[in-house]
C-alpha positions as CSV (number, residue, x, y, z in Angstrom):
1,X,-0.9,-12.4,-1.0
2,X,-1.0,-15.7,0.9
3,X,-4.4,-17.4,1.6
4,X,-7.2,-16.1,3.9
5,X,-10.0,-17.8,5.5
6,X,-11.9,-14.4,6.3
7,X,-13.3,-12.6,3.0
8,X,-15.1,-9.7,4.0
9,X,-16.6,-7.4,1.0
10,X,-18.1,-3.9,0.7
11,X,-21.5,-4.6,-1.1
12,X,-22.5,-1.5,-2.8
13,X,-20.5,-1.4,-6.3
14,X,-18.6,-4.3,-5.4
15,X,-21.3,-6.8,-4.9
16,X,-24.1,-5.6,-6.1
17,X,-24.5,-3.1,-9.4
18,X,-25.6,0.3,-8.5
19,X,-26.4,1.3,-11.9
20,X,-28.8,-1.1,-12.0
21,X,-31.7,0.6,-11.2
22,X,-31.5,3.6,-12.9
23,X,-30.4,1.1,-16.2
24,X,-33.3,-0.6,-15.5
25,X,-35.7,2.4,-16.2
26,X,-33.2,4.2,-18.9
27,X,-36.1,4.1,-21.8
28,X,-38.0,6.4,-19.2
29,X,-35.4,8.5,-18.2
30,X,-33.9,9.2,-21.7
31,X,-30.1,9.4,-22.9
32,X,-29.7,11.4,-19.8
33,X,-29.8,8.0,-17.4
34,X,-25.9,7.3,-17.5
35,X,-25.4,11.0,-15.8
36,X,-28.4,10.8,-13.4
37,X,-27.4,7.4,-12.2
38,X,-23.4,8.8,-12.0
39,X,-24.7,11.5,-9.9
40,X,-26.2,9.2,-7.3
41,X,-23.6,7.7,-6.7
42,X,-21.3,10.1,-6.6
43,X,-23.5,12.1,-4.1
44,X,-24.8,9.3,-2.3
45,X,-21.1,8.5,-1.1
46,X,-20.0,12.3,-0.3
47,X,-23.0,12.7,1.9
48,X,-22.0,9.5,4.0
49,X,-18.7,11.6,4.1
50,X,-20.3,14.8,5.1
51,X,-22.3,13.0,8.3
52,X,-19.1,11.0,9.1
53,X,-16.8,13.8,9.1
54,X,-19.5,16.2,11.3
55,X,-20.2,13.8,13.7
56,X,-23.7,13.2,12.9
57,X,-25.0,9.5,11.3
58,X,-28.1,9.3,9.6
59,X,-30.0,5.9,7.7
60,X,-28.2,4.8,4.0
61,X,-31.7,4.6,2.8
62,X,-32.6,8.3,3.7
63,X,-29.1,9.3,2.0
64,X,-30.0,7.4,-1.0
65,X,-33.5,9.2,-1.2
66,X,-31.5,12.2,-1.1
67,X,-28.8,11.3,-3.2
68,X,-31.6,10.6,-6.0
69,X,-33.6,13.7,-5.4
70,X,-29.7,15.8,-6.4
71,X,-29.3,13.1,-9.2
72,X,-33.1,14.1,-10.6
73,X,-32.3,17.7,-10.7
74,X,-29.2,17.7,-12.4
75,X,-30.5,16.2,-15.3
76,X,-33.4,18.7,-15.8
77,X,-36.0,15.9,-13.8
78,X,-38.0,12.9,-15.0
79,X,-40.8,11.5,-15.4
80,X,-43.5,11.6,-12.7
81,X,-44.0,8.1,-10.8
82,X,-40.6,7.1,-11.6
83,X,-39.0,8.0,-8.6
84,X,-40.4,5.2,-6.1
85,X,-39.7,2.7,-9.1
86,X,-35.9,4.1,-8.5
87,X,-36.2,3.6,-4.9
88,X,-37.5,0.3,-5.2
89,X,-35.2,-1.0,-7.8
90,X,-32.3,0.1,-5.6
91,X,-33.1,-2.0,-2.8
92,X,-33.0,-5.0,-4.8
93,X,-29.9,-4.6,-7.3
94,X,-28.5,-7.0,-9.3
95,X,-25.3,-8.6,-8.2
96,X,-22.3,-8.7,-10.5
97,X,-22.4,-11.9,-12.4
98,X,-19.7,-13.4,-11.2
99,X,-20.4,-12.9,-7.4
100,X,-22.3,-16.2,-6.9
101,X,-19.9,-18.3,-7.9
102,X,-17.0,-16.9,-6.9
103,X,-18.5,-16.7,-3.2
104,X,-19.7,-20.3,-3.7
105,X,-16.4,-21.6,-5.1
106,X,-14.6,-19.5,-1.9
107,X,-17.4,-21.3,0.7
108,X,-16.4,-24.5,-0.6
109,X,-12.9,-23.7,0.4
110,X,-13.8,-23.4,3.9
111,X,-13.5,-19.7,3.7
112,X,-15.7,-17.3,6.0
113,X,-17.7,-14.5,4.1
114,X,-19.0,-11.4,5.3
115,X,-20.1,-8.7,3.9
116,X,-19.4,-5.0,5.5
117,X,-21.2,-2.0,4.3
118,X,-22.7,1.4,5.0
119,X,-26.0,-0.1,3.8
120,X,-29.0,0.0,6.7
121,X,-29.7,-3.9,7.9
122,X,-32.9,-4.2,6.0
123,X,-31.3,-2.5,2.9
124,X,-28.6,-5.2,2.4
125,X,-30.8,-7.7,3.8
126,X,-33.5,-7.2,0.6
127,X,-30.4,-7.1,-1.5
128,X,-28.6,-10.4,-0.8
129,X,-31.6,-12.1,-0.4
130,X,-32.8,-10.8,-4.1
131,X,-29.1,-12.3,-5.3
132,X,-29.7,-15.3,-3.7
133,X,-26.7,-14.2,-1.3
134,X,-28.0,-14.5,2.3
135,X,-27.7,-18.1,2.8
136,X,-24.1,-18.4,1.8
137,X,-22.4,-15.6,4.1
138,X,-21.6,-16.3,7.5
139,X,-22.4,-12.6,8.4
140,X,-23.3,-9.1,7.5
141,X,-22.0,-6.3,9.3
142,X,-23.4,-2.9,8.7
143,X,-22.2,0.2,9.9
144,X,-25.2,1.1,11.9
145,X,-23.5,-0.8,14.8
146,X,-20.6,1.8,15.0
147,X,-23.3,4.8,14.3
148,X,-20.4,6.1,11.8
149,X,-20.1,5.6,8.2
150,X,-16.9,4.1,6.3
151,X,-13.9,4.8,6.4
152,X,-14.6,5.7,10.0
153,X,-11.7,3.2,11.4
154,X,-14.3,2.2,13.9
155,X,-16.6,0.5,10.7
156,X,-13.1,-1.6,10.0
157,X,-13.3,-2.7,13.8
158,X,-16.6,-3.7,14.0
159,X,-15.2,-7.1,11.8
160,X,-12.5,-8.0,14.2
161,X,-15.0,-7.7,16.7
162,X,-17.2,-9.8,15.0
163,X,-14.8,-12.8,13.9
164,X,-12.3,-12.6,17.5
165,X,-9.3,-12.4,14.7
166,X,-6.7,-9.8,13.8
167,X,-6.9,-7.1,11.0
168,X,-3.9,-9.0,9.1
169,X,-6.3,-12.0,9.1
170,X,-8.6,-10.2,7.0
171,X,-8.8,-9.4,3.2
172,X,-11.1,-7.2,2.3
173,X,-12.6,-6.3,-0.8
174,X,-14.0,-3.3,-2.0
175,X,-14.6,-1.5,-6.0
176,X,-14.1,2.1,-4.0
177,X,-10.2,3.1,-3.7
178,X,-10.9,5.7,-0.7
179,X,-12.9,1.9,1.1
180,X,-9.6,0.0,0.5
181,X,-7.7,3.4,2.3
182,X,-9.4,3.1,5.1
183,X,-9.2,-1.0,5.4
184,X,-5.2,-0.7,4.4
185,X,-4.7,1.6,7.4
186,X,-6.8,-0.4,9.9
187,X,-4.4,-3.4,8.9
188,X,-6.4,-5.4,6.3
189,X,-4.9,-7.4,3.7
190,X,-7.1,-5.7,0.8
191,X,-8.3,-6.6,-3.0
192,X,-9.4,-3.6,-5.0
193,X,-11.8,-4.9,-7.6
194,X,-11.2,-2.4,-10.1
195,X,-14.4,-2.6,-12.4
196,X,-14.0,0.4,-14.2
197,X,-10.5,0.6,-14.9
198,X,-10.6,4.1,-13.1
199,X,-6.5,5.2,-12.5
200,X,-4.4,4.4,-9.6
201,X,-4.8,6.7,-6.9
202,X,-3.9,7.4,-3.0
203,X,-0.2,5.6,-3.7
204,X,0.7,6.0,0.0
205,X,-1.9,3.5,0.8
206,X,-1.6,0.8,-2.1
207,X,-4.3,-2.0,-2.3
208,X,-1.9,-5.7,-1.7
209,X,-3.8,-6.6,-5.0
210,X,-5.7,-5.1,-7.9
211,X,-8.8,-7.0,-9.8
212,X,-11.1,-6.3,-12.5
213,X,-13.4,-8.5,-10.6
214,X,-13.7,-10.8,-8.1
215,X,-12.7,-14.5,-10.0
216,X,-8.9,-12.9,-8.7
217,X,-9.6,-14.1,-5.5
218,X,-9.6,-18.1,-6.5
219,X,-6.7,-17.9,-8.4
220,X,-4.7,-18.0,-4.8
């Protein structure tokens, strides 16, 4: 994959580590924590589905409230009090440890960085500035500008929009496989960063490249 000058990056799993928060509070929650933080995820993302495909949109945060609430009640509950520490520990989640550098090293190279995600403004705004991200990325794009959530082919367009330049001019990275459909079919050049090692899937639609993380990208 020859160089680009426009990285754009989904934030939620591939920046930032959303099993963080419930890992933060796993003394509290018990050996139950791994399942309960799985859960949110896992619901979190099909309810930004479920609006997308019905033609409604709603806010990430009130989808990751609800998300939680499923997560809480398939593992039996937890202790009372600890929900809001959830909530609060999710808007500021700890970036992957080789994000600031990598973005830093990538900066340095005269690349543009944006990140693009279904995450409300002020959501990814506590986040990146809790990383220590915000001052290094030349934008963030959220999907609240296209009233649709990812992989909405709409979301994809809201970058060319934003940076005047063609979908081939773009690579985009994302951890979630069904994220890098949706940017491969819009035209992006895309980087799936692999953290989990989970299988190859959707073939018709292969990523250009496959990482375990994002130190790949400054090997070009």
């Amino acid at each position: 994959m020859s160089q680009s000058s426009i990285y754009v990056f989904d934030a939620y799993g591939t920046l930032f580590d959303v099993h963080a928060a419930a890992g933060a509070y796993a003394d509290q929650i018990g050996s139950s924590w791994t399942r309960m933080s799985e859960v949110w995820r896992a619901k979190h993302l099909e309810y930004t589905w479920i609006y997308a495909q019905t033609g409604r949109h709603t806010t990430f945060w009130q989808l990751t409230e609800q998300s939680l609430d499923t997560a809480i009640a398939s593992v039996g509950g937890i202790p009372d009090g600890l929900k809001p520490k959830l909530l609060a520990a999710y808007r500021e989640l700890d970036a992957y440890a080789e994000v600031p550098s990598v973005l830093a090293s990538l900066k340095e190279r005269g690349a543009q960085l944006a990140i693009l995600t279904n995450g409300d403004p002020d959501m990814i705004a506590d986040a990146t500035r809790s990383a220590g991200l915000d001052s290094i990325l030349d934008r963030i794009i959220t999907v609240h500008e296209a009233d649709v959530f990812k992989p909405d082919m709409r979301v994809y367009k809201l970058v060319t929009n934003a940076f005047g330049c063609a979908p081939g001019d773009v690579s985009f990275q994302s951890s979630n496989r069904w994220d890098i459909t949706g940017a491969h079919v819009f035209g992006f050049r895309t980087v799936w960063i692999n953290r989990s090692g989970a299988p190859a899937e959707y073939p018709e639609t292969p990523p250009d490249r496959t990482a375990s993380d994002l130190t790949a990208l400054l090997e070009n």
